[in-house]
MIFI-623497 format. One record per residue: x, y, z of N, C-alpha, C, O in turn. Coordinates in steps of 0.05 Angstrom, whole numbers, plus 5000, padded with zeros to 4 digits. Example, Ala and Ser with C-alpha at 12.3 -4.5 7.8 and 13.67 -1.06 7.14 Angstrom:
<pts>
526448865156524649105156526449345156528549345169525749555142527349795143525850015157526850235161
</pts>
This chain:
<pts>
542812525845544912655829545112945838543113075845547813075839547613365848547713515829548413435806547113705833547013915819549714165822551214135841550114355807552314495808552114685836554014785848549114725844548614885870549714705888551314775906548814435880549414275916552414255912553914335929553414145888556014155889557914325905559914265919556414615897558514845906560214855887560514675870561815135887563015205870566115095873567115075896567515015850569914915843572615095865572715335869574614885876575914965893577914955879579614905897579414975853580915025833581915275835580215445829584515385842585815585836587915635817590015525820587415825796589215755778590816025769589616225760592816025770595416195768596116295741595716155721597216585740597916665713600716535709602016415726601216565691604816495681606316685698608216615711605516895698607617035716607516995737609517035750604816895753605116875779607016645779608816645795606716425757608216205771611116125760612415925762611516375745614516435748616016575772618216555782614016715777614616805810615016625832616816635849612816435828612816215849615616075848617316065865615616025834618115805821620915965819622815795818622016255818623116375812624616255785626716115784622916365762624416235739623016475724621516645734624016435693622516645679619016565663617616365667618816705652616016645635615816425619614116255616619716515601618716355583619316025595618515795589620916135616621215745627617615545630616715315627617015755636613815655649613215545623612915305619613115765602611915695574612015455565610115315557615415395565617515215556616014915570615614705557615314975601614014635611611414675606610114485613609714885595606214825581607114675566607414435572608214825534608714735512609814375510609414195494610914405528612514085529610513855547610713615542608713965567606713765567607713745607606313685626609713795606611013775640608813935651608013755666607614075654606614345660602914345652602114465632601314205668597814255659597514525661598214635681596314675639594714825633592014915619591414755601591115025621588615145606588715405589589415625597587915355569588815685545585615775557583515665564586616045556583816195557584916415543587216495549583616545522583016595494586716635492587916415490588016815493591016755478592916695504595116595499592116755535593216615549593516425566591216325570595216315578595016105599594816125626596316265640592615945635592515915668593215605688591515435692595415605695595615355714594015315739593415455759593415045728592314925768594715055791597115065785593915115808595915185836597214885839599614855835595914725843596614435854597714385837599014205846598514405807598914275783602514425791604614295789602214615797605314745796606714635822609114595821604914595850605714395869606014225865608414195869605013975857605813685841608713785826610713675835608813905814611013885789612813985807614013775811614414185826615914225846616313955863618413835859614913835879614813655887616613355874618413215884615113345850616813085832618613115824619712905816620113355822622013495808624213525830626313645825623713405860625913345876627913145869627412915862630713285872632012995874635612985893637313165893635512795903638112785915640112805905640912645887641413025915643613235905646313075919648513065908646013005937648012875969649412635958650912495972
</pts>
């Protein structure tokens, strides 16, 4: 069984709202708008929120669609 040493430390990067309104070029409260609604994984840490990086990649990704 490993341990958290052998493991190594978590390769989880996780983004403020503003960063990933930045990313996304949208506003805050849009970000808010897909926590709140469940589109959007997050984590509260004490009154605010932090997204997985990958979690906001996935959701760009699925969120393609043919325009043509």
């Amino acid at each position: 069984m490993l341990t958290n040493e052998q493991a190594g430390p978590a390769k989880v990067q996780f983004l403020t709202v503003a960063e990933v309104a930045a990313m996304m070029r949208v506003s805050k409260m849009t970000v808010y708008r897909l926590v709140h609604a469940g589109e959007l994984p997050a984590v509260r840490v004490g009154r605010s929120f932090r997204v997985p990086e990958m979690a906001v990649h996935g959701y760009l990704e699925s969120s393609y669609f043919d325009a043509g």
